[in-house]
VMD Tcl script that draws the C-alpha trace (Angstrom):
set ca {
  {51.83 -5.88 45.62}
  {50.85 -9.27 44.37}
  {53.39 -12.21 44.59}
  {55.14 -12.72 41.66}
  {53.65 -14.25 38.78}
  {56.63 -17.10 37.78}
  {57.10 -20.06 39.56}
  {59.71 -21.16 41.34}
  {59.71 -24.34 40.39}
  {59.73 -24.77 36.65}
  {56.35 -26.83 35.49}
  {57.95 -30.17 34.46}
  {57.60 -29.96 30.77}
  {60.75 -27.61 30.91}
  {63.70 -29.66 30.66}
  {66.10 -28.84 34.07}
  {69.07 -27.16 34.39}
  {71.91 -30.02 33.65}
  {75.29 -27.92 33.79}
  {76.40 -25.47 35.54}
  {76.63 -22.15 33.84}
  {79.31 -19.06 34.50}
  {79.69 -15.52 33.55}
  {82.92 -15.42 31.37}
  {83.74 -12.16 30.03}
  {81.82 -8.88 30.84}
  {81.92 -5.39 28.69}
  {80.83 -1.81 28.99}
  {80.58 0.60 26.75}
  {79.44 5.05 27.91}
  {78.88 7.80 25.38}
  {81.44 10.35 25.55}
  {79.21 12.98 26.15}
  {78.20 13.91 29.79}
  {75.29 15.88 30.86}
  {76.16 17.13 34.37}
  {73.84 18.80 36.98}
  {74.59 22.03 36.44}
  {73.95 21.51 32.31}
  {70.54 20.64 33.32}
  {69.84 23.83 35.67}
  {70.27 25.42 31.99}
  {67.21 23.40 30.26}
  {64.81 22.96 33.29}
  {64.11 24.70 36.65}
  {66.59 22.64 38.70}
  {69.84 22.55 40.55}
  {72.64 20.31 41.38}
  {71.93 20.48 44.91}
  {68.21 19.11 44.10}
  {68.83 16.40 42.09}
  {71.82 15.31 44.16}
  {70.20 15.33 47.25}
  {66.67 13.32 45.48}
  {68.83 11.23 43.50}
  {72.06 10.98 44.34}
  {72.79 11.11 40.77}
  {75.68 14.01 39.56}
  {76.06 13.61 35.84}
  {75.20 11.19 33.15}
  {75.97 10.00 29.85}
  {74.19 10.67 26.41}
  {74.64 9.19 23.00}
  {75.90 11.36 19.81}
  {73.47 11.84 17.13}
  {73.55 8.99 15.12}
  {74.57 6.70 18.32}
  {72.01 4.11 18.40}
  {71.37 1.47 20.83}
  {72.55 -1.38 18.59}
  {76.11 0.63 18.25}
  {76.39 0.79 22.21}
  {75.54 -2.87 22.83}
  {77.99 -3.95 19.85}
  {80.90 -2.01 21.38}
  {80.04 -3.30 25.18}
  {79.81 -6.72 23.81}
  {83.29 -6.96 21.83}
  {84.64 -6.16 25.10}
  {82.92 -8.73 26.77}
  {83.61 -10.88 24.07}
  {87.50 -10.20 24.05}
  {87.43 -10.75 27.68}
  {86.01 -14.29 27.44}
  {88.11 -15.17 24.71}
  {85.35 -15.57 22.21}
  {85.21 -14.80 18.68}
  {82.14 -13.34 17.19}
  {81.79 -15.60 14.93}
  {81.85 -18.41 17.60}
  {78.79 -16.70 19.33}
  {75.24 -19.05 19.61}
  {72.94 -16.90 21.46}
  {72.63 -12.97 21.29}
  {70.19 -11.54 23.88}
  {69.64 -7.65 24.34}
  {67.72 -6.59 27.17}
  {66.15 -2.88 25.82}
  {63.01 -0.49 26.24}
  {64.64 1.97 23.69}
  {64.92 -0.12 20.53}
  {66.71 0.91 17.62}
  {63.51 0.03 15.29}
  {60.09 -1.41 16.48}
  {61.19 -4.37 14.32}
  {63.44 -6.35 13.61}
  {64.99 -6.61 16.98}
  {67.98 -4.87 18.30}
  {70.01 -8.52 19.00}
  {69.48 -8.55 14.85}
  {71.38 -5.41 15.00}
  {74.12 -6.34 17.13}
  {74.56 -9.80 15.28}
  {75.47 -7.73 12.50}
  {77.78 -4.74 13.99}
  {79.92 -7.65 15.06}
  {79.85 -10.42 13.26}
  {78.07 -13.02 15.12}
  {76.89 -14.64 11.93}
  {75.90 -17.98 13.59}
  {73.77 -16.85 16.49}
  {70.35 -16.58 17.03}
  {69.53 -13.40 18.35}
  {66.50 -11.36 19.88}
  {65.28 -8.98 22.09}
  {63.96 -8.87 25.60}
  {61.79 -5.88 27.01}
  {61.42 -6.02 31.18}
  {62.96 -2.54 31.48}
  {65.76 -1.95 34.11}
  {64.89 -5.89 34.82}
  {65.81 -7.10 31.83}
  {69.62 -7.52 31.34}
  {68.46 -9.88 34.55}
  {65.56 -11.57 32.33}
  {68.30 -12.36 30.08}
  {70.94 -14.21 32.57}
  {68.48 -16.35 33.17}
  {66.77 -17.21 29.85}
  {70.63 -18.04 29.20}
  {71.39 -19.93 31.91}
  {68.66 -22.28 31.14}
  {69.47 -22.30 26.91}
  {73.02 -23.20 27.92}
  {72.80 -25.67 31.22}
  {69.97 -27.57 29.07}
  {72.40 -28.37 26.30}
  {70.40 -25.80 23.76}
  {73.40 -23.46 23.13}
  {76.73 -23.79 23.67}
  {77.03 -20.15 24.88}
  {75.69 -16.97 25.09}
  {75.93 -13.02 24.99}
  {73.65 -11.19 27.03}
  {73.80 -7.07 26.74}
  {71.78 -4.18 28.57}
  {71.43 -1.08 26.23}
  {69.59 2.08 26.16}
  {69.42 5.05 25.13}
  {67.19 6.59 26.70}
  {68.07 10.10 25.98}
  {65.56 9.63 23.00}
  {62.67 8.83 25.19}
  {62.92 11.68 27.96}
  {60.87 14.66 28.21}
  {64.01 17.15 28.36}
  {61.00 19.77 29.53}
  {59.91 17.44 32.93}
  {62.51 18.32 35.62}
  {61.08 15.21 37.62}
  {62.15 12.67 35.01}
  {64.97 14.00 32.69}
  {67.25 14.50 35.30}
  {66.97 10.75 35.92}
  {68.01 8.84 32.88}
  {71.25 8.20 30.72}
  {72.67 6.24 27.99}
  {75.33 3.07 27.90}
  {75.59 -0.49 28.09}
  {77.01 -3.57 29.54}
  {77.70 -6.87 28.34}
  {78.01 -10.88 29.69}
  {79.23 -13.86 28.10}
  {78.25 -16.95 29.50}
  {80.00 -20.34 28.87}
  {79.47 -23.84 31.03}
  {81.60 -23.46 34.62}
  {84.72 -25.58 34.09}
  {86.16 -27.74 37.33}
  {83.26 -25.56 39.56}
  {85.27 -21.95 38.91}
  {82.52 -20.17 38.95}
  {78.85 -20.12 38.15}
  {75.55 -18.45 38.60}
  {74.06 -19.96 41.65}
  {70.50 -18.82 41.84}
  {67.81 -16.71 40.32}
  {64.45 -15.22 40.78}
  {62.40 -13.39 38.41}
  {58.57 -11.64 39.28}
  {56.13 -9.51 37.81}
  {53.18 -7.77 38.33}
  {51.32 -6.19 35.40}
  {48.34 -4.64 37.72}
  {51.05 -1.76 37.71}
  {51.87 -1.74 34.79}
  {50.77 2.30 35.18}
  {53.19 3.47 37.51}
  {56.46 3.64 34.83}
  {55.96 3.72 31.45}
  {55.86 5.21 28.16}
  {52.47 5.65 26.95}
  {52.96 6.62 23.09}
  {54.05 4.91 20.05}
  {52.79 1.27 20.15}
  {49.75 -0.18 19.17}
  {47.52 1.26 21.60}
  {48.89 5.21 21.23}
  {50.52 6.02 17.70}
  {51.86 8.68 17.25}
  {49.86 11.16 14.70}
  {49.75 14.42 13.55}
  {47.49 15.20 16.30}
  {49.46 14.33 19.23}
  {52.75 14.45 18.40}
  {52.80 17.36 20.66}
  {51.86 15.63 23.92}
  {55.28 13.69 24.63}
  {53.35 10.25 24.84}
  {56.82 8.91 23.72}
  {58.11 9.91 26.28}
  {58.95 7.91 29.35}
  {56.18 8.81 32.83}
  {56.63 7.93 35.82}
  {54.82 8.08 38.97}
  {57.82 8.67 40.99}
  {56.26 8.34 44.99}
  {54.70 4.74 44.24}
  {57.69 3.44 42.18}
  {59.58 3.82 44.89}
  {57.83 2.03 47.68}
  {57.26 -0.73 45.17}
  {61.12 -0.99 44.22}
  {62.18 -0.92 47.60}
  {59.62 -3.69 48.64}
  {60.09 -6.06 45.83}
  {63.91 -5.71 45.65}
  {64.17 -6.49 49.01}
  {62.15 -9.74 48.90}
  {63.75 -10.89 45.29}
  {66.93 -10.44 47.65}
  {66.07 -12.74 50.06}
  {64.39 -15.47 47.85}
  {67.92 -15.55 45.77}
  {70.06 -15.74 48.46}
  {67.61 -18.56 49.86}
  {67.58 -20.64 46.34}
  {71.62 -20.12 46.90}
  {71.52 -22.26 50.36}
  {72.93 -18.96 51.96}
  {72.73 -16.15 54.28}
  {73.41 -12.00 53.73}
  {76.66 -12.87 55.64}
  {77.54 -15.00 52.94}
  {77.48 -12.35 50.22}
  {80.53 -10.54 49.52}
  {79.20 -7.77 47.11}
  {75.70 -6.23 46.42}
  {75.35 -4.44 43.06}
  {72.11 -3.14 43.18}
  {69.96 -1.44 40.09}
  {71.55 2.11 39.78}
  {68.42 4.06 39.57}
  {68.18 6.68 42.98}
  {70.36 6.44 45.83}
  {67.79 6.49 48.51}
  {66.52 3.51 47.22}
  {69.93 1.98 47.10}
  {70.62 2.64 50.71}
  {67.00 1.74 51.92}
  {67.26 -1.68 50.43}
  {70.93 -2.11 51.95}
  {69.40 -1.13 55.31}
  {66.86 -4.04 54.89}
  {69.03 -6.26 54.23}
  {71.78 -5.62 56.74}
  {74.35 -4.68 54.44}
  {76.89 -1.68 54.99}
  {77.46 0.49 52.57}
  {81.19 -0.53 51.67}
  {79.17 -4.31 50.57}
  {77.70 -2.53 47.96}
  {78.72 -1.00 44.40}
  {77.08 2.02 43.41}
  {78.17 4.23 40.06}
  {74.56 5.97 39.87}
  {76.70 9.26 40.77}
  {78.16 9.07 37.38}
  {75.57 7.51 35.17}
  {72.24 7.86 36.33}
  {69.74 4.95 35.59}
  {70.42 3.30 32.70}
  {67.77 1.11 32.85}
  {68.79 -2.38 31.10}
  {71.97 -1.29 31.21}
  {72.69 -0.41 34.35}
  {73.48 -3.90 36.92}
  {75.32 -4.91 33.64}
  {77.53 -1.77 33.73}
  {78.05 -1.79 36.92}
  {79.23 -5.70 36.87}
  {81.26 -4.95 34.72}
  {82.86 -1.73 36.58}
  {83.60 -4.05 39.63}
  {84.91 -7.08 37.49}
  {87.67 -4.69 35.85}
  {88.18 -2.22 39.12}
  {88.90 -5.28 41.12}
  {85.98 -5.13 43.34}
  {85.01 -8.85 42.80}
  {87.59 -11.45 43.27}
  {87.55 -15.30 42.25}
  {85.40 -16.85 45.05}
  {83.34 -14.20 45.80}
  {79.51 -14.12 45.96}
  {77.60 -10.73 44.12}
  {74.28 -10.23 44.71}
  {72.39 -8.70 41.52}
  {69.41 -7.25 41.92}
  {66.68 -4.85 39.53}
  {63.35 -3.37 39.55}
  {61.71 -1.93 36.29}
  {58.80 -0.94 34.77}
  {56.05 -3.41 34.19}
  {56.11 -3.84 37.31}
  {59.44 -6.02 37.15}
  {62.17 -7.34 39.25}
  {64.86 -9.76 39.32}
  {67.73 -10.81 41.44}
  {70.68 -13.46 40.80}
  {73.58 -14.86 43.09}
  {76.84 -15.50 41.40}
  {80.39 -17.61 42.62}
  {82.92 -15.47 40.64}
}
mol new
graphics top color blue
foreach p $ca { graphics top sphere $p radius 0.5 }
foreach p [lrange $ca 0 end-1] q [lrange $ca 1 end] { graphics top cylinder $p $q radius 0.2 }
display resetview
């Protein structure tokens, strides 16, 4: 795989980070329904034992009809929001990191600005897949440490129950819906603050995970609508060795920025998308298993949504503590990936 395209050193047009920025509130929000194992040996030729096993994965959550992925971010981010001790109203940046989209356009952040009230932000959308609630911390650490915005709220949604082929037992058991939320506000007297980042791309794989129908280059017609080009495809074999490889070295390269070692990290949260991955990343690393936070079992991969969930599972569980260092870290389509280190 090709190095990633961003620098790490920002070209010096771009003003530089001049405060420190800190992650204030966070928020989740899971449909009530839940699609277990054994409701999917019912649709597709499958079992619990083989998807468990592949996957690690036992059950997952999907939206109501009518749930969109504007109402799932809104509800995640009041929580976030309430958390902080931040009104809506109060809000100067919305950013929602989404491959499922309520509408094409306007964006889903225009959405969300509405469902709560956030009259005053500016708001958009960012699209880097499972990477992009990641993308987002740090286009928001930068708007707020260079003085642009005051604060922010950053939100991974999906629902990507409306983009699975519920007739491909290689992909639908996969997937589920939710979201998770993050305020971020300057660090106050050093409590706290998001030490490092490291974002990559590389587009020459752009193949490997994606869905291939409904933009520009595939409407959808009369003639194909029964193909399931809106559908998310993945090649699953080559995603994997490229997750595990590319996780592994936006890892490192965070923890580096961070002036630390592994040893120094209290708490890995990984991207929940297939155990095995999980636990072969860990092993690089030199983790053990109790260092990192996994919730896949519950959820599945929730793409955007998914490190932001899970942050916000071990902020409100009490498996972070003030002081301690968390490791994020996410791999998406495009190919994408991301990692962060944050002082809690």
């Amino acid at each position: 795989m090709s190095d990633p395209v961003m620098s790490d050193s920002p070209p010096s047009s771009v003003p530089q980070i001049l405060k420190s920025v800190r992650i204030a509130g966070t928020g989740s929000y899971l449909p009530e329904r839940i699609l277990t194992n054994h409701d999917l040996e019912r649709m597709v030729e499958t079992s619990d034992e083989w998807i468990a096993s592949r996957t690690g994965i036992r059950e997952r959550r999907v939206a109501a009809d009518g749930e969109l992925t504007s109402h799932m971010a809104a509800k995640a981010a009041e929580k976030a929001l309430e958390q902080a001790g931040l009104a809506a109203e109060d809000v100067d940046l919305i950013i929602v990191a989404t491959i499922t989209p309520d509408t094409i356009t306007p964006a889903t952040a225009c959405y969300v600005q509405q469902h709560i009230g956030a009259t005053r932000s500016v708001a958009f959308d960012v699209s880097a897949a499972c990477s992009g609630f990641l993308y987002a911390l740090e286009i928001a650490r930068h708007s707020i440490g260079a003085g642009a915005f005051r604060n922010a709220l950053i939100i991974g949604a999906e629902k990507l129950s409306a983009f699975v082929n519920w007739t491909d037992r290689n992909t639908c058991v996969l997937f589920g819906d939710g979201a998770g939320a993050a305020v971020l506000l300057p660090s106050e007297n050093g409590h706290g603050k998001v030490l490092s980042s490291h974002l990559g791309t590389d587009g020459a794989q752009a193949e490997l995970l994606n869905i291939p129908g409904g933009g520009a280059a595939c409407p959808i017609t009369s003639e194909n609508v029964d193909q399931k080009l809106a559908t998310l495809a993945m090649q699953g074999r080559e995603v994997f060795k490229h997750a595990v490889n590319a996780m592994r070295r936006a890892a490192e390269t965070s923890i580096e920025k961070a002036g630390l070692t592994i040893a120094d990290i209290d708490l890995v949260i990984p991207h929940q998308a297939n155990l095995r991955i999980i636990d072969a990343i860990s092993d690089r690393l030199g983790v053990t298993k109790e260092q990192v936070f996994v919730n896949l079992e519950k959820y599945g991969n929730t793409s955007a949504a998914a490190v932001a969930i899970a942050l916000d599972e071990a902020n409100r569980t009490g498996a972070v503590k003030a002081g301690d260092r968390i490791l994020l870290v996410a791999f998406g389509a495009g190919l994408t990936w991301a990692s962060a280190v944050i002082e809690w």
